[in-house]
C-alpha positions, 0 to 999 in steps of 0.5 A, a space after each residue: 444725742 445729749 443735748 437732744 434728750 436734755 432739748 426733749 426733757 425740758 420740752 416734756 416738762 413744759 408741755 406737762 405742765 402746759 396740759 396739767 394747768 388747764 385754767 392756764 390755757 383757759 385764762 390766756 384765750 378769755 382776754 383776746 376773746 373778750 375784745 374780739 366779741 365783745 369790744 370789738 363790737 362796740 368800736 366797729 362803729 365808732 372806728 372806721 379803718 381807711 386802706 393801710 397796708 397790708 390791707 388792699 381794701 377797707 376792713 371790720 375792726 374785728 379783722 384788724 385786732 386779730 393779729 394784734 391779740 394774737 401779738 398778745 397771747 404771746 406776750 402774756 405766754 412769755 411773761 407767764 413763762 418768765 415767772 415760773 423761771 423765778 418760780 424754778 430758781 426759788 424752789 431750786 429746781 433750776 439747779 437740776 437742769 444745770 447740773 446736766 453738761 450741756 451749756 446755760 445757753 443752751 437750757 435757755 434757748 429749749 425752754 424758750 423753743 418750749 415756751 414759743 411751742 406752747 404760744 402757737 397751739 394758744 395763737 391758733 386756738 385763738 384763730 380758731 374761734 376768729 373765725 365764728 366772727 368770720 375774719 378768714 384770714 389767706 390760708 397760706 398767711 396761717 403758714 407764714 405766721 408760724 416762724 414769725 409767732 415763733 421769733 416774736 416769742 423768743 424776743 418776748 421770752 427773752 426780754 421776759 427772762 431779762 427782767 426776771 434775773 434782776 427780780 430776786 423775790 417772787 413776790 416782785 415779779 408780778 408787780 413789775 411785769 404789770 409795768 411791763 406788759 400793758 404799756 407794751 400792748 396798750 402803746 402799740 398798733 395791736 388795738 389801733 393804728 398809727 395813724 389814729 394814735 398820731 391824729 390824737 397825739 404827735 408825742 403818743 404816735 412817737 411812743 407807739 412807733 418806737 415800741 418794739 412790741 409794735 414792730 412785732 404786731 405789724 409783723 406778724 399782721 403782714 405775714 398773716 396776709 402773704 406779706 412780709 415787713 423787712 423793716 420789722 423784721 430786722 429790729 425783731 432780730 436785733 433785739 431778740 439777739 440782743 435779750 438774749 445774749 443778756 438774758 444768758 449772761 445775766 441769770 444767776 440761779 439761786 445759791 441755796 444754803 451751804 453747810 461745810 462738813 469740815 467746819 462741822 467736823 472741827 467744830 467738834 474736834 476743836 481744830 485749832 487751825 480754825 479758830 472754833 471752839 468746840 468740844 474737843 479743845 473744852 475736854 483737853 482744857 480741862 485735863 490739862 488744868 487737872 494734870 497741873 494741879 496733880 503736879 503742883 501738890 507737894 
């Protein structure tokens, strides 16, 4: 019962914050709608898309980007989400959620599960507006998406939370993710396939095959056709587990400014123990001089 209200608290807060900060959702869907009308456009003619896996026959580049972007709303979200846990541990307000009894663990892995709830309403708005391009995608494959948005959002959560307990300024934090995210999404097969990455540059396709962020999109792009990709599947899992685990051991809330009531409190009785000299050794200075000098008169 504890660790459901404490799983249902941190999942109210984010939702909140979710529906107060409209321009948040409005901002996470301009960037994919912006390549899905207006990119996509242009380089369907100058890009022809051969039959790949799992494709079972030749396809619009519009069709091909769809689960790429989707890919990264959930990577933006993540980053996003990332920065207001710097934003949290700054302001203090983290220490309110670790006060409660549950484990560390455990208040990471609901605000993940929050996190990863808040991607999948943007993914499927996304999805949504997909569909005025006419990419219909199987209706099952939206079914099968679910778990595989959810798992990609952790990995992405976690990496992000990795990232965010060695940054101690907020001020540095959007800076290093700008190292982070668009080398993941750009270096990836969300926007192009390997194959078209190997045809310009033997080291290139390298780079993008070893990029984690694109087993996650190959993914996400088998499951949204009924299909699943076990290869991706396990490198997503061991790496989520493996951001994890670090991102757990690693966060450090912020200690905020100690003040020590006893010191205060010797300070101004002139405890000799610690060394300060307050007020209270001053006063007993002073009457021990003037009992001196009374003694010393003839």
């Amino acid at each position: 019962m504890m660790y459901w209200r404490c799983f249902m608290g941190v999942l109210t807060r984010e939702m909140l914050k979710f529906w107060q900060q409209r321009s948040r959702l409005l901002s996470a869907l301009v960037r994919p709608l912006l390549w899905l009308f207006v990119f996509a456009a242009g380089f369907r003619s100058a890009l022809g898309l051969s039959m790949i896996p799992p494709y079972e026959t030749y396809i619009l580049y519009e069709e091909y980007i769809v689960p790429g972007l989707a890919a990264m709303i959930v990577l933006f979200n993540s980053m996003q989400s990332s920065l207001s846990m710097v934003y949290d541990r700054e302001m203090g307000s983290m220490k309110v959620l670790l006060m409660s009894p549950v484990p560390r663990s455990f208040l990471l892995c609901s605000k993940l599960v929050a996190n990863t709830l808040v991607s999948a309403i943007q993914v499927y708005l996304f999805f949504c507006f997909a569909l005025l391009v006419d990419v219909k995608l199987p209706l099952i494959g939206y079914v099968y998406a679910l778990p595989i948005i959810a798992l990609l959002s952790i990995f992405l959560g976690s990496l992000g939370l990795l990232l965010a307990n060695s940054i101690k300024q907020l001020e540095n934090f959007a800076g290093v993710m700008n190292f982070v995210i668009f080398p993941m999404f750009f270096l990836s097969s969300a926007l192009y396939p390997l194959w078209k990455m190997q045809e310009a540059s033997e080291w290139l396709y390298q780079v993008c095959a070893f990029n984690p962020f694109t087993s996650g999109v190959e993914l996400l792009r088998f499951g949204l056709y009924e299909k699943l990709a076990a290869n991706e599947l396990m490198i997503v899992l061991v790496l989520t587990l493996i951001t994890f685990t670090f991102a757990v051991r690693s966060f450090r809330p912020k200690p905020a400014a100690s003040f020590s009531i006893n010191s205060a409190g010797n300070k101004g009785a002139g405890n000799k123990e610690t060394g300060i000299k307050g007020i209270g050794n001053k006063s007993y200075g002073k009457k021990q001089r003037l009992k001196a000098n009374q003694q010393g008169r003839p």
